[in-house]
C-alpha positions in Angstrom: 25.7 -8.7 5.3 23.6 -11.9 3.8 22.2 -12.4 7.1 21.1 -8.6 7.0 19.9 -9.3 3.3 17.8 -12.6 4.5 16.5 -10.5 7.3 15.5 -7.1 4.8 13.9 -10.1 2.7 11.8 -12.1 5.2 10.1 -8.6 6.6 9.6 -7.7 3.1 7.7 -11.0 2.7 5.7 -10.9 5.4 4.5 -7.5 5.1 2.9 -8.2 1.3 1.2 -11.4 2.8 0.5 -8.7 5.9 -1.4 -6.7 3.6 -2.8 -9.4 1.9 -4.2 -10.5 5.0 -5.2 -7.1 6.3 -7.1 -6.3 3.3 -9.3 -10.1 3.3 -10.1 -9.3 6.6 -14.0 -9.8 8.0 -13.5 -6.6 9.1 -10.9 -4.4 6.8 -12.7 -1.6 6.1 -13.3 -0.5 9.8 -9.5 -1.5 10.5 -8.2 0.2 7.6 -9.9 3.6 8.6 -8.7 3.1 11.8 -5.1 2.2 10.4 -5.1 5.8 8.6 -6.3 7.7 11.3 -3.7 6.6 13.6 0.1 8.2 14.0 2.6 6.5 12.1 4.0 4.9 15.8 0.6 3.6 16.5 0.3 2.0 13.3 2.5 -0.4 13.7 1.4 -1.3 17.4 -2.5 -1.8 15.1 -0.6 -4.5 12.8 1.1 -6.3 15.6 -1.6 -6.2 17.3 -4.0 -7.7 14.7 -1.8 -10.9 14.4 -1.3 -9.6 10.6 2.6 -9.8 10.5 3.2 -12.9 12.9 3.6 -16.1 10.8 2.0 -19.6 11.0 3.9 -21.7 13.5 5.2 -18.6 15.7 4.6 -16.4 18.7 6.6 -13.4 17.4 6.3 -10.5 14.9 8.5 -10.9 12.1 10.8 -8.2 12.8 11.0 -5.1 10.7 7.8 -6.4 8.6 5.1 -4.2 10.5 6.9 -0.9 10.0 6.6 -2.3 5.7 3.0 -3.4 6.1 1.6 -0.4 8.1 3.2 1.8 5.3 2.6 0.3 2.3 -1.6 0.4 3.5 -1.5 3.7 4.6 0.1 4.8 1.2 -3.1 3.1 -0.4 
């Protein structure tokens, strides 16, 4: 359970600094037109893609977090 909990927490905390990051992009308005254009599948490959939800000091995804990030933008 806590390591489920710690998990549930870390994608949650990379998704806001996802979004953050999404959002200050150089190019964030062409990406975010694309992001809500695209099927809910393909908007996670978009995030992962982009580098948004894979941390400082890593070569993976933060699991769970793009799934979070993708829906909390295309919400906005």
């Amino acid at each position: 359970m806590a390591t489920d909990a710690a998990t549930g927490a870390q994608a949650q905390l990379a998704a806001a600094d996802c979004i953050s990051r999404f959002q200050k992009g150089p190019d964030a308005t062409n990406q975010f037109a694309a992001l809500k254009k695209a099927s809910s599948y393909d908007r996670k490959d978009i995030i992962q893609k982009g580098g948004w939800v894979t941390m400082a000091g890593s070569k993976d995804p933060v699991p769970g977090a793009a799934d979070l990030c993708a829906q909390q933008l295309a919400a906005m």
